[in-house]
mmJSON file of the N, C-alpha and C atoms, coordinates in Angstrom:
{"data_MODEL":{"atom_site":{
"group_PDB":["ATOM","ATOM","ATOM","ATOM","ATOM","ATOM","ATOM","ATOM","ATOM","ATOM","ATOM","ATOM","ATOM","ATOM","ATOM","ATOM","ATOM","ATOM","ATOM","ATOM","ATOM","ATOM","ATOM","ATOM","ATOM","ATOM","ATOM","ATOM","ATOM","ATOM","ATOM","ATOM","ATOM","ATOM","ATOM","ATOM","ATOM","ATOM","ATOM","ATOM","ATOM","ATOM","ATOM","ATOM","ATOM","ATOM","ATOM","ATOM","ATOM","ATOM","ATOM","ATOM","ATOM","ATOM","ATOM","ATOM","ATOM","ATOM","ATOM","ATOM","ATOM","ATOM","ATOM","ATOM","ATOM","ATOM","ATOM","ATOM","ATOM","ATOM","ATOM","ATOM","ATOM","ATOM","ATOM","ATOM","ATOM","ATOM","ATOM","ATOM","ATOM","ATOM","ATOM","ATOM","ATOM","ATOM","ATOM","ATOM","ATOM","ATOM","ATOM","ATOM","ATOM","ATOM","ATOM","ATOM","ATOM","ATOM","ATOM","ATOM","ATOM","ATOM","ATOM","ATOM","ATOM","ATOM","ATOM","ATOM","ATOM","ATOM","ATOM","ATOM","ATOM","ATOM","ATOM","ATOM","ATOM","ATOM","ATOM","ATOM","ATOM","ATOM","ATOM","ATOM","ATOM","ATOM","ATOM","ATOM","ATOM","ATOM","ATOM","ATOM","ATOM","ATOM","ATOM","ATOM","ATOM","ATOM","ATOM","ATOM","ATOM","ATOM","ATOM","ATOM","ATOM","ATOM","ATOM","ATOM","ATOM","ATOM","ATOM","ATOM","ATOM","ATOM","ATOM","ATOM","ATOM","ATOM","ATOM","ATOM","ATOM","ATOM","ATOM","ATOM","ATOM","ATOM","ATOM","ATOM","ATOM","ATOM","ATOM","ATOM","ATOM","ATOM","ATOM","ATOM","ATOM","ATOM","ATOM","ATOM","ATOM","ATOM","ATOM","ATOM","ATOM","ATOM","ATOM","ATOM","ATOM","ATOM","ATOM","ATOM","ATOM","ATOM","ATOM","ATOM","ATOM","ATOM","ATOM","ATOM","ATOM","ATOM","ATOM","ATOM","ATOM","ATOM","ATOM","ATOM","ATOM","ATOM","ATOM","ATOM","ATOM","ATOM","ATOM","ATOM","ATOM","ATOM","ATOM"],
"id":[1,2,3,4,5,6,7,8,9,10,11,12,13,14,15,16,17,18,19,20,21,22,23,24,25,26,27,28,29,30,31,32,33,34,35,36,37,38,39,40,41,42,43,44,45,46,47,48,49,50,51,52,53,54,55,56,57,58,59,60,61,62,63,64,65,66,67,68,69,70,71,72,73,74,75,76,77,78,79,80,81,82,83,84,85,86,87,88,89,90,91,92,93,94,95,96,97,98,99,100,101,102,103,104,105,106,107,108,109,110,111,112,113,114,115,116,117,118,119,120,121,122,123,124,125,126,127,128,129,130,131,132,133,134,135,136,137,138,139,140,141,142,143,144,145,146,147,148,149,150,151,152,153,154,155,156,157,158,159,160,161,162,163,164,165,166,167,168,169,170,171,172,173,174,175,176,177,178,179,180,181,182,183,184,185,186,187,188,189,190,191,192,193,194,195,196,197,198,199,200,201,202,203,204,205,206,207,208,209,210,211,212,213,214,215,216,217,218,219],
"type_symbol":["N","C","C","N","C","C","N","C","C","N","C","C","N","C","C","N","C","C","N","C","C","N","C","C","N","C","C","N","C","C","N","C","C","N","C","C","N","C","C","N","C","C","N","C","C","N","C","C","N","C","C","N","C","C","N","C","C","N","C","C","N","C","C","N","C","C","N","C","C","N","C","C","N","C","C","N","C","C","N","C","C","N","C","C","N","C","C","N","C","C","N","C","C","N","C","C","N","C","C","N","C","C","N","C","C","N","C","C","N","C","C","N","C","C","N","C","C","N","C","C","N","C","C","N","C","C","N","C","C","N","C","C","N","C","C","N","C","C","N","C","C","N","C","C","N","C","C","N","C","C","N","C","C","N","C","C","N","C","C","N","C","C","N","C","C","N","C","C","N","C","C","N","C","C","N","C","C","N","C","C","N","C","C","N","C","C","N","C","C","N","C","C","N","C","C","N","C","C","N","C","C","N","C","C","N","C","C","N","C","C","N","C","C","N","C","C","N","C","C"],
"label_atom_id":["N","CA","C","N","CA","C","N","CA","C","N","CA","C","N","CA","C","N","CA","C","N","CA","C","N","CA","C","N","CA","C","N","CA","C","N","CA","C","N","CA","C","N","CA","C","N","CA","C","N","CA","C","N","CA","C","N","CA","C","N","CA","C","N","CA","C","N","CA","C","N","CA","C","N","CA","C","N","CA","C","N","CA","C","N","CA","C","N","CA","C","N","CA","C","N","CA","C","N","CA","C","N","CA","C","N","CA","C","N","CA","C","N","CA","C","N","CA","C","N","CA","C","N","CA","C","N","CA","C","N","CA","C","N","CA","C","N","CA","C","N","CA","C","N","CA","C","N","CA","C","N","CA","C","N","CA","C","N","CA","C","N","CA","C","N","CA","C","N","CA","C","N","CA","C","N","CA","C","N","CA","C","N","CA","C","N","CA","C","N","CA","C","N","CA","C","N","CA","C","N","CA","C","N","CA","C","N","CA","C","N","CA","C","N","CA","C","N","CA","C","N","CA","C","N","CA","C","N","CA","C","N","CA","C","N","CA","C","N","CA","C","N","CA","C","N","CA","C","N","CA","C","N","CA","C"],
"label_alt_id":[null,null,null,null,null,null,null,null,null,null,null,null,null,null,null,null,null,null,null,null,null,null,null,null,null,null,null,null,null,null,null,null,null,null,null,null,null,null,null,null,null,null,null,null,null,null,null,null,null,null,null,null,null,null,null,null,null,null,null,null,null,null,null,null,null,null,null,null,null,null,null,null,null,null,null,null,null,null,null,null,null,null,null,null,null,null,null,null,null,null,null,null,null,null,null,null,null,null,null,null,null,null,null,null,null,null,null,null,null,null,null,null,null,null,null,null,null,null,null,null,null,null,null,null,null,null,null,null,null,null,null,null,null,null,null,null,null,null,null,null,null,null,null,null,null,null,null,null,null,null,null,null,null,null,null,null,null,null,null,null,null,null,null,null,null,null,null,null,null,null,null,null,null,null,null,null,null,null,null,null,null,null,null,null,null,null,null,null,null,null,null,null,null,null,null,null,null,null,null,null,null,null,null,null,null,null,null,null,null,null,null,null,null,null,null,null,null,null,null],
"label_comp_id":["UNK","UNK","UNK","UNK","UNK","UNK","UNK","UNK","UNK","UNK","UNK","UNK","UNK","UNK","UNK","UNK","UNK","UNK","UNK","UNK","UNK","UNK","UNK","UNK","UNK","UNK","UNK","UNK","UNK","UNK","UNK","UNK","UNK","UNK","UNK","UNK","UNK","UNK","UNK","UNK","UNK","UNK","UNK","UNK","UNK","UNK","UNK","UNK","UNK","UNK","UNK","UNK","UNK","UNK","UNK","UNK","UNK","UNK","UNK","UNK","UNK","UNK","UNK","UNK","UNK","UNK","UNK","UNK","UNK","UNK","UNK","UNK","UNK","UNK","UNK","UNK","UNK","UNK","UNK","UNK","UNK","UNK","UNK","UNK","UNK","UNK","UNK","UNK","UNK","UNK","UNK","UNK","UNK","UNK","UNK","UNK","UNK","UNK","UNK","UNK","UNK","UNK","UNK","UNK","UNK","UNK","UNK","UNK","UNK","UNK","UNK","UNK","UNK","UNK","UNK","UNK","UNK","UNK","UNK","UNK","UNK","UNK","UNK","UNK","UNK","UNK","UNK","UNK","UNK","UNK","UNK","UNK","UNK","UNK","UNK","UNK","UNK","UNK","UNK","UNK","UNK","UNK","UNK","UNK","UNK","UNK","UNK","UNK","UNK","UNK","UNK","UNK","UNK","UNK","UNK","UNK","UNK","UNK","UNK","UNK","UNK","UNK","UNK","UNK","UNK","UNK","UNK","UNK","UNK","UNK","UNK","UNK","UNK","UNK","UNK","UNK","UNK","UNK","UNK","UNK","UNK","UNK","UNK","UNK","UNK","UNK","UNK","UNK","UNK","UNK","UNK","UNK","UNK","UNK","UNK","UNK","UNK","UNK","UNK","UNK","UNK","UNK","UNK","UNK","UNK","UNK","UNK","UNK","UNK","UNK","UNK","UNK","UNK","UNK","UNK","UNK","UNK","UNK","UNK"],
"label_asym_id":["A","A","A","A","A","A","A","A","A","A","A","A","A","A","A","A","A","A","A","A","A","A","A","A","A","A","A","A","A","A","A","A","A","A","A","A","A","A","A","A","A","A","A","A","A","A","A","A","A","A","A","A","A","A","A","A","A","A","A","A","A","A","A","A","A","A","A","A","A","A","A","A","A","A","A","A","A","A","A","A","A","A","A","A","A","A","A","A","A","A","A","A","A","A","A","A","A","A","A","A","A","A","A","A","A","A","A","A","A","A","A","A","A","A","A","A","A","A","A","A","A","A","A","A","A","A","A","A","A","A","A","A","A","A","A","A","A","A","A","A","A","A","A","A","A","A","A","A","A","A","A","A","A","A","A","A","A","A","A","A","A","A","A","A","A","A","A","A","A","A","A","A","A","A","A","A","A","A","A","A","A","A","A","A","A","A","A","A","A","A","A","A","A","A","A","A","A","A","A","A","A","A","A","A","A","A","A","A","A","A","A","A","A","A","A","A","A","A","A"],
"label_entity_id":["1","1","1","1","1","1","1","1","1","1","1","1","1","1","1","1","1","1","1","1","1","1","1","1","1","1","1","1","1","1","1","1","1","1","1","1","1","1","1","1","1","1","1","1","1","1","1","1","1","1","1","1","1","1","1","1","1","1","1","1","1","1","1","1","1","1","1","1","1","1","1","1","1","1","1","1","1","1","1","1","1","1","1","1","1","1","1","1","1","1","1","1","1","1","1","1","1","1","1","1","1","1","1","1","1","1","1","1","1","1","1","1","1","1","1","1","1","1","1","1","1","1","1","1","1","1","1","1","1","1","1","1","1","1","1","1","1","1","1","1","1","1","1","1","1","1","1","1","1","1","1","1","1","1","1","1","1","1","1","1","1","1","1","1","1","1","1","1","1","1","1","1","1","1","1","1","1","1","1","1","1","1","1","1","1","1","1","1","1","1","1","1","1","1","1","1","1","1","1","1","1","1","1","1","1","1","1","1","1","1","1","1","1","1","1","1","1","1","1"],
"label_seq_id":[1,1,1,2,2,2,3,3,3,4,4,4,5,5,5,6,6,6,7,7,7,8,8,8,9,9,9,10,10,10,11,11,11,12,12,12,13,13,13,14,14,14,15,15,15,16,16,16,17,17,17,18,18,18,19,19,19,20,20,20,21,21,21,22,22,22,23,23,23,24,24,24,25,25,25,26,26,26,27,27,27,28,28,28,29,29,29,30,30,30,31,31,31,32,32,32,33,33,33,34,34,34,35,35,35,36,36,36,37,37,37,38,38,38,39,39,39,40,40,40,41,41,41,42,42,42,43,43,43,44,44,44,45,45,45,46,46,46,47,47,47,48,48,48,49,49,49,50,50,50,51,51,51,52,52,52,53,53,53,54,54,54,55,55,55,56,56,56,57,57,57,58,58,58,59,59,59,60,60,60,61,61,61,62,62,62,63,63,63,64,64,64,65,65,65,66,66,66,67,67,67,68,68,68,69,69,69,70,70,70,71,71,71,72,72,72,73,73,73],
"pdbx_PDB_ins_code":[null,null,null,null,null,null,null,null,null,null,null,null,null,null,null,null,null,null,null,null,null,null,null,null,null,null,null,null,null,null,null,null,null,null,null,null,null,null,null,null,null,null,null,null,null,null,null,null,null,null,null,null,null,null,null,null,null,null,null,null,null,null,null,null,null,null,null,null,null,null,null,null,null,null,null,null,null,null,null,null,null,null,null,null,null,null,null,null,null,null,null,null,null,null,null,null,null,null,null,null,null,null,null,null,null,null,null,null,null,null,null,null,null,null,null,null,null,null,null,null,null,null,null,null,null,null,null,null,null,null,null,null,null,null,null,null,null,null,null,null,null,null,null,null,null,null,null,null,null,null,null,null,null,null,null,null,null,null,null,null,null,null,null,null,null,null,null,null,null,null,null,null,null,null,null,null,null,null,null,null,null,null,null,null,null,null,null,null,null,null,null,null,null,null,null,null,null,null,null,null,null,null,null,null,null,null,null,null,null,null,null,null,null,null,null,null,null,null,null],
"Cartn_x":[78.376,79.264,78.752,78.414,78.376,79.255,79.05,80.061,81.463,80.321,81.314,82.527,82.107,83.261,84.214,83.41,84.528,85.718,85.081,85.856,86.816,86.767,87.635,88.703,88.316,89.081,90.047,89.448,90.368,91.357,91.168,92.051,92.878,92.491,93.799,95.002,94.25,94.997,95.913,95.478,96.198,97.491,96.849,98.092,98.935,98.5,99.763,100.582,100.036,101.032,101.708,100.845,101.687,101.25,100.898,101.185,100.527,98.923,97.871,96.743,95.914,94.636,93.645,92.41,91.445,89.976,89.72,88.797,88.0,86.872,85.464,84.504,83.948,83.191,81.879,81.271,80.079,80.405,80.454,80.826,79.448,79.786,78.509,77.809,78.745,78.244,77.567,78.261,77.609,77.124,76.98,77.086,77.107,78.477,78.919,80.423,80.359,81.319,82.762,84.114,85.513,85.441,87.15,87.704,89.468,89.671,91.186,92.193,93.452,94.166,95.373,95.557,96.392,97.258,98.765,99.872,99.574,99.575,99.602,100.377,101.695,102.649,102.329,101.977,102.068,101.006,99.657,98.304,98.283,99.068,99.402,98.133,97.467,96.405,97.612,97.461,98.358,97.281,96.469,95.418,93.977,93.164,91.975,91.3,89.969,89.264,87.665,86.847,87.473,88.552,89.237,90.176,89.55,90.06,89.622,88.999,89.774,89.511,87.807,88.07,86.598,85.501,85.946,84.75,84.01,85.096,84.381,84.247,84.668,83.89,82.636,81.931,80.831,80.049,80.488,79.322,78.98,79.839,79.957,78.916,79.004,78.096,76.654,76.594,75.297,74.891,75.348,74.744,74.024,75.217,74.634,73.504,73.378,71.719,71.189,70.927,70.324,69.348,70.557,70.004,69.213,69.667,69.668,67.427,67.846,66.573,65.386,65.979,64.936,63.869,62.589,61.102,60.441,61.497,60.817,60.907,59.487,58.989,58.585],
"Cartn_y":[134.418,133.588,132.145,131.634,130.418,129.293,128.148,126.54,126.764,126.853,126.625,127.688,128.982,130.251,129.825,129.643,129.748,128.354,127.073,126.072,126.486,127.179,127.35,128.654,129.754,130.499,129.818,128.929,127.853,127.316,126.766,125.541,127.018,128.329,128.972,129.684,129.943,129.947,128.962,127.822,126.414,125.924,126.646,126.379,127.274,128.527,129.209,129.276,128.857,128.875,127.177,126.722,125.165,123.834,124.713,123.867,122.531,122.852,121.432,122.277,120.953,121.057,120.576,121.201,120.906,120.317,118.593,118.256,117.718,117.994,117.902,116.784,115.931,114.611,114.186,113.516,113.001,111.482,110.914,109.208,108.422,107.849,107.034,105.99,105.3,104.406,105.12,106.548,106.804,108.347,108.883,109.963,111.702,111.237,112.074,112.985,114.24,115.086,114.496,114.155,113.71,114.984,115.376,116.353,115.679,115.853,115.469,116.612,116.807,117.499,116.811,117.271,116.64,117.611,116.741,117.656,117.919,119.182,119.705,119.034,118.821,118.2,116.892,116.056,114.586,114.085,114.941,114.058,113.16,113.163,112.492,112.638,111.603,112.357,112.481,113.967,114.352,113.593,114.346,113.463,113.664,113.164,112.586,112.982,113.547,113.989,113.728,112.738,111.58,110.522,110.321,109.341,107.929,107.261,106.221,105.059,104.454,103.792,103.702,105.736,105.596,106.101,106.217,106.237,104.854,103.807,101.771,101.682,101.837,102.103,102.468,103.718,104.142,103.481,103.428,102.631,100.732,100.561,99.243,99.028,100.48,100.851,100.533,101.675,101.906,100.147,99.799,97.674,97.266,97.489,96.592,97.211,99.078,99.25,99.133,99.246,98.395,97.579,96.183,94.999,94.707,95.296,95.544,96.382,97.069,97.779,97.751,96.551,96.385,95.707,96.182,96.047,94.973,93.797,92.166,91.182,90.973,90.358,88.827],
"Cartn_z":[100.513,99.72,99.776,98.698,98.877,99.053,99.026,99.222,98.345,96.881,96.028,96.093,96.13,96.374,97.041,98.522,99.93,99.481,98.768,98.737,97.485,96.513,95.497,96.463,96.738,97.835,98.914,99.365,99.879,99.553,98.266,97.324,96.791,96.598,95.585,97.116,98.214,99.25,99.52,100.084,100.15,98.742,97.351,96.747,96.414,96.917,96.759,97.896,99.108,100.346,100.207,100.391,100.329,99.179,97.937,96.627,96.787,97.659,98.316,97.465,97.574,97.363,98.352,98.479,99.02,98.019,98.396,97.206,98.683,98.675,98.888,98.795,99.117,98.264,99.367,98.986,99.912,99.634,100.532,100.446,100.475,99.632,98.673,100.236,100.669,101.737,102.714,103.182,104.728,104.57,103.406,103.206,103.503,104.019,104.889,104.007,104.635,103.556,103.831,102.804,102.782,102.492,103.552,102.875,102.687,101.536,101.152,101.019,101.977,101.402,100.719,99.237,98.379,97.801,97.972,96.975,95.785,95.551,94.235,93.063,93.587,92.497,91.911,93.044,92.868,93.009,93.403,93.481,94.349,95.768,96.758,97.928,98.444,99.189,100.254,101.359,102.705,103.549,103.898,105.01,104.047,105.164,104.917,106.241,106.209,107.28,106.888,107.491,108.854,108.023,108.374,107.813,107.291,105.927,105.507,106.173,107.484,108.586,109.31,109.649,110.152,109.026,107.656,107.099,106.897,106.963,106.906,107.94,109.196,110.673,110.737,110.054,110.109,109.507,108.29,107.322,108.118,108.213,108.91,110.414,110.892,111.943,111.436,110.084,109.948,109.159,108.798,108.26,109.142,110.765,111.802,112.592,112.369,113.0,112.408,110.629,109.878,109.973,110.5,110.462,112.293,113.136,114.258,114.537,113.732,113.576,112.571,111.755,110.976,111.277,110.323,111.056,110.073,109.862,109.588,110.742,110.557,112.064,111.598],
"occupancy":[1.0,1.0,1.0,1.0,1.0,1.0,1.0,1.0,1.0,1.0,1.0,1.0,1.0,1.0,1.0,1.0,1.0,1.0,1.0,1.0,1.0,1.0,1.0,1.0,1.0,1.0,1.0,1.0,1.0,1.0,1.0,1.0,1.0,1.0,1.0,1.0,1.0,1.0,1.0,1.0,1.0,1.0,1.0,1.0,1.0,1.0,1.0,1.0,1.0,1.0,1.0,1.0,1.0,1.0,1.0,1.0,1.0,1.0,1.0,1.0,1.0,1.0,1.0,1.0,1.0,1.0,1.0,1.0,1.0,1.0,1.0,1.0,1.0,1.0,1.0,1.0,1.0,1.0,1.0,1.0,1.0,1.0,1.0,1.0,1.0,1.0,1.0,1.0,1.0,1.0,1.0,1.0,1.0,1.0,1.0,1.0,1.0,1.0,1.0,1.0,1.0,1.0,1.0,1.0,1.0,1.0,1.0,1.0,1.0,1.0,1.0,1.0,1.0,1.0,1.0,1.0,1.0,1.0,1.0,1.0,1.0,1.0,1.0,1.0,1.0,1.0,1.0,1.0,1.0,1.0,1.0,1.0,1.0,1.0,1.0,1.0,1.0,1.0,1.0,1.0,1.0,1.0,1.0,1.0,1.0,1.0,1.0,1.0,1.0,1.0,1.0,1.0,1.0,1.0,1.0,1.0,1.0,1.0,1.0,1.0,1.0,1.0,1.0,1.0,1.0,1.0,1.0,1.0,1.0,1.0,1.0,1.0,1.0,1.0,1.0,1.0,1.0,1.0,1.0,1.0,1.0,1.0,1.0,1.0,1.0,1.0,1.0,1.0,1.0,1.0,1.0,1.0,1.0,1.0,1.0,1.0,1.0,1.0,1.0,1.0,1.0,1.0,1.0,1.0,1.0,1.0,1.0,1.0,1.0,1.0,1.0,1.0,1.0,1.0,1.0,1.0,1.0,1.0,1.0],
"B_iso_or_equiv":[0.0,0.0,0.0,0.0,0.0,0.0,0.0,0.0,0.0,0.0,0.0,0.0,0.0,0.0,0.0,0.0,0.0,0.0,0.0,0.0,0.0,0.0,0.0,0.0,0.0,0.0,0.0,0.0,0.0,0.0,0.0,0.0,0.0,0.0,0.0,0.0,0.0,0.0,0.0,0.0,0.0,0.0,0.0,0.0,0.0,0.0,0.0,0.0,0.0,0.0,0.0,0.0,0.0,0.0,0.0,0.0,0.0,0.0,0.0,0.0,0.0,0.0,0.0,0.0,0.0,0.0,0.0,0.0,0.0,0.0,0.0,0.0,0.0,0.0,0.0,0.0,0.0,0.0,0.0,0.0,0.0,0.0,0.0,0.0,0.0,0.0,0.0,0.0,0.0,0.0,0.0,0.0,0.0,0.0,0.0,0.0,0.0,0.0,0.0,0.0,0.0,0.0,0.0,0.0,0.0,0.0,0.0,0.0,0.0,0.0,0.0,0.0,0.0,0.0,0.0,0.0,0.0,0.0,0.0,0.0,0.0,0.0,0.0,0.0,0.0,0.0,0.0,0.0,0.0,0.0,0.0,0.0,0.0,0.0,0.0,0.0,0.0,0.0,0.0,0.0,0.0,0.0,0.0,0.0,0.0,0.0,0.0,0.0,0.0,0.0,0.0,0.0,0.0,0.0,0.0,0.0,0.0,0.0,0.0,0.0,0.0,0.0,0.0,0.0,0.0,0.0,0.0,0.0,0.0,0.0,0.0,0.0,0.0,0.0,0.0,0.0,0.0,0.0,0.0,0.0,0.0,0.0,0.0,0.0,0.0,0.0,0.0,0.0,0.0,0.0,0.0,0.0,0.0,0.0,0.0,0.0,0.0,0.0,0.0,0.0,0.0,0.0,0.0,0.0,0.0,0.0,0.0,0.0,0.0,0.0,0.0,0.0,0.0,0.0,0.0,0.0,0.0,0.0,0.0],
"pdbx_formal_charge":[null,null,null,null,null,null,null,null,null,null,null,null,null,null,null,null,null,null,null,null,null,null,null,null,null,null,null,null,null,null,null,null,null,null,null,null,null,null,null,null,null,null,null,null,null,null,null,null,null,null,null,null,null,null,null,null,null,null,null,null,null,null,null,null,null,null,null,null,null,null,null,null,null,null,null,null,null,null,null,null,null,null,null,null,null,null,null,null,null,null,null,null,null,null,null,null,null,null,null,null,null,null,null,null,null,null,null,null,null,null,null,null,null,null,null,null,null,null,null,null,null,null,null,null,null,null,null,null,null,null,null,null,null,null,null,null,null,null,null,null,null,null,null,null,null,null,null,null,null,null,null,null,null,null,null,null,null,null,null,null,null,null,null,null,null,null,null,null,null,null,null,null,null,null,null,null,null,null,null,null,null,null,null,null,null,null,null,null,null,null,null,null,null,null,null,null,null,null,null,null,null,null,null,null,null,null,null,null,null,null,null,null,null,null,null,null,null,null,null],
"auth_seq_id":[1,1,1,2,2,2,3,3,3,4,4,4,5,5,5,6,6,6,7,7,7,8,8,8,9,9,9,10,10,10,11,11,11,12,12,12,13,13,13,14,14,14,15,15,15,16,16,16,17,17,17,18,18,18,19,19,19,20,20,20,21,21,21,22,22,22,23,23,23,24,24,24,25,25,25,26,26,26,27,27,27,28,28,28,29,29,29,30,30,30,31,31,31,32,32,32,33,33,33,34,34,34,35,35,35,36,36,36,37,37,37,38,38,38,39,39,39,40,40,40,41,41,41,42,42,42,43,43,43,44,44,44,45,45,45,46,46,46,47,47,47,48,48,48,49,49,49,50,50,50,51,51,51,52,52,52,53,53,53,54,54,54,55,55,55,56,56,56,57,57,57,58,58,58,59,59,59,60,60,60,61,61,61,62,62,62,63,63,63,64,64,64,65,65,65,66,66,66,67,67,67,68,68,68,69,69,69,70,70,70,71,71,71,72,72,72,73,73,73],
"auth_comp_id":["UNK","UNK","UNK","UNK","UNK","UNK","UNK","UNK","UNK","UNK","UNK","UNK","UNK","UNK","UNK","UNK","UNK","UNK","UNK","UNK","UNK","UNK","UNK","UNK","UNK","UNK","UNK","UNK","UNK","UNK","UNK","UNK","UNK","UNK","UNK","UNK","UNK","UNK","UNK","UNK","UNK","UNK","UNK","UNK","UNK","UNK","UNK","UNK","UNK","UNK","UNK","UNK","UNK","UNK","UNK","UNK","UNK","UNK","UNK","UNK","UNK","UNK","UNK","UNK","UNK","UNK","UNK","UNK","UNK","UNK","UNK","UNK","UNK","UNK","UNK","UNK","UNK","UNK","UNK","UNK","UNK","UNK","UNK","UNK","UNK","UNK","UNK","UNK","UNK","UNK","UNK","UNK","UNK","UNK","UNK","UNK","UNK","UNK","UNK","UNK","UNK","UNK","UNK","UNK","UNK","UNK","UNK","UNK","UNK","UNK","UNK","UNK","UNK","UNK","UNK","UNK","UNK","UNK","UNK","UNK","UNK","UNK","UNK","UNK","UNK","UNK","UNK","UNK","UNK","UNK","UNK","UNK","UNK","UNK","UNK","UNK","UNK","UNK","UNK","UNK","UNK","UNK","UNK","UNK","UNK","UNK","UNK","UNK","UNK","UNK","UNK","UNK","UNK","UNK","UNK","UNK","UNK","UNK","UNK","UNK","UNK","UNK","UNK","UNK","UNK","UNK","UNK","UNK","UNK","UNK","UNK","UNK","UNK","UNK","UNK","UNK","UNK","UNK","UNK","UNK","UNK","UNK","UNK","UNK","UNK","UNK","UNK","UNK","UNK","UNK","UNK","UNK","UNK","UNK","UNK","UNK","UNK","UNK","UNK","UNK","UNK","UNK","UNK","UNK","UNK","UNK","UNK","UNK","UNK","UNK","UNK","UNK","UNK","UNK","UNK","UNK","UNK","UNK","UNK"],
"auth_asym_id":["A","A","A","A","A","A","A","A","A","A","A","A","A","A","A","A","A","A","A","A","A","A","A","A","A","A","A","A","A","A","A","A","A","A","A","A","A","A","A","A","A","A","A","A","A","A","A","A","A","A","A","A","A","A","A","A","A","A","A","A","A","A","A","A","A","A","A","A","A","A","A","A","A","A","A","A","A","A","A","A","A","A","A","A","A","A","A","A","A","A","A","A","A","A","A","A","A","A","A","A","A","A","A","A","A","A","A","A","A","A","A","A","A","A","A","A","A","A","A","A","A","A","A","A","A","A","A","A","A","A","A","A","A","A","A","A","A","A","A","A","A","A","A","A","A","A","A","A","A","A","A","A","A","A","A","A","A","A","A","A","A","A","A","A","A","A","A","A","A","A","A","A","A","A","A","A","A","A","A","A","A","A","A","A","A","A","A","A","A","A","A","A","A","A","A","A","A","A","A","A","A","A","A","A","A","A","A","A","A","A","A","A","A","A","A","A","A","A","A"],
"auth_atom_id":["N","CA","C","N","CA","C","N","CA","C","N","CA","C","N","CA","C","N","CA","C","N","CA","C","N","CA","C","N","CA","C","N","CA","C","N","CA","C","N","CA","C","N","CA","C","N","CA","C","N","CA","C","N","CA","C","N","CA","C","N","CA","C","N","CA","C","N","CA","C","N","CA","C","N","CA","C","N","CA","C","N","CA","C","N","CA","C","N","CA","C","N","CA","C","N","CA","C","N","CA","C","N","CA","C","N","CA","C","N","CA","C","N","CA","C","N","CA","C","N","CA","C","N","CA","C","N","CA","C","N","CA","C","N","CA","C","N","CA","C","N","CA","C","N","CA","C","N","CA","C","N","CA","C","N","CA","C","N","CA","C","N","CA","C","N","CA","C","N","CA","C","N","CA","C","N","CA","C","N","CA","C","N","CA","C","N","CA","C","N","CA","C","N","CA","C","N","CA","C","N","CA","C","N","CA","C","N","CA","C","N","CA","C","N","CA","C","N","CA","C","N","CA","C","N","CA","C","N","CA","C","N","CA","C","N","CA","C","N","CA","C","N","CA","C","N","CA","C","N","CA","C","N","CA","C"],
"pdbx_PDB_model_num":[1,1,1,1,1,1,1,1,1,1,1,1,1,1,1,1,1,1,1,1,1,1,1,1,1,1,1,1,1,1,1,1,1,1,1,1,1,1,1,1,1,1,1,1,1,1,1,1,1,1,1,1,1,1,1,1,1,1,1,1,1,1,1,1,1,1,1,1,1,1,1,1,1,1,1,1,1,1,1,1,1,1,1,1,1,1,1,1,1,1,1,1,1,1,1,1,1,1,1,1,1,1,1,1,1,1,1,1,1,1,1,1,1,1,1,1,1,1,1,1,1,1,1,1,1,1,1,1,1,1,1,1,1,1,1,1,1,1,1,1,1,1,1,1,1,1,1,1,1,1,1,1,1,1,1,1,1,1,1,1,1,1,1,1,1,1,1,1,1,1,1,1,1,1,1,1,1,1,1,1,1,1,1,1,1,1,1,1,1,1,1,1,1,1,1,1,1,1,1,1,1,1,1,1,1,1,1,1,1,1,1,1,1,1,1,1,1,1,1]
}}}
């Protein structure tokens, strides 16, 4: 089974038991996989995994090894 299967199998599980969705994303800054679970009804994000916080934590990480490690001498 691939990604795409198991993640649509997911999302029709998740909304028929509790009327959520599961959306998927790669974040542009640190690019690393978001997973959002969101009410079906209202397009409400429920949570966020890693949560918004530490996705600008990370990226914010990666600036300062960046700049930390860069090879201008």
């Amino acid at each position: 089974m691939d990604l795409g299967n198991a993640v649509g199998k997911a999302n029709d599980i998740a909304q028929l038991f509790y009327n959520t969705e599961l959306n998927f994303r790669i974040d542009e800054s640190t690019k690393r996989v978001i997973v959002s679970v969101v009410d079906g009804k209202s397009g409400e994000v429920i949570r966020q995994i890693p949560p918004e916080e530490m996705v600008k934590l990370i990226a914010h990480f990666d600036k300062i090894q960046a700049l930390l490690f860069s090879k201008k001498y």
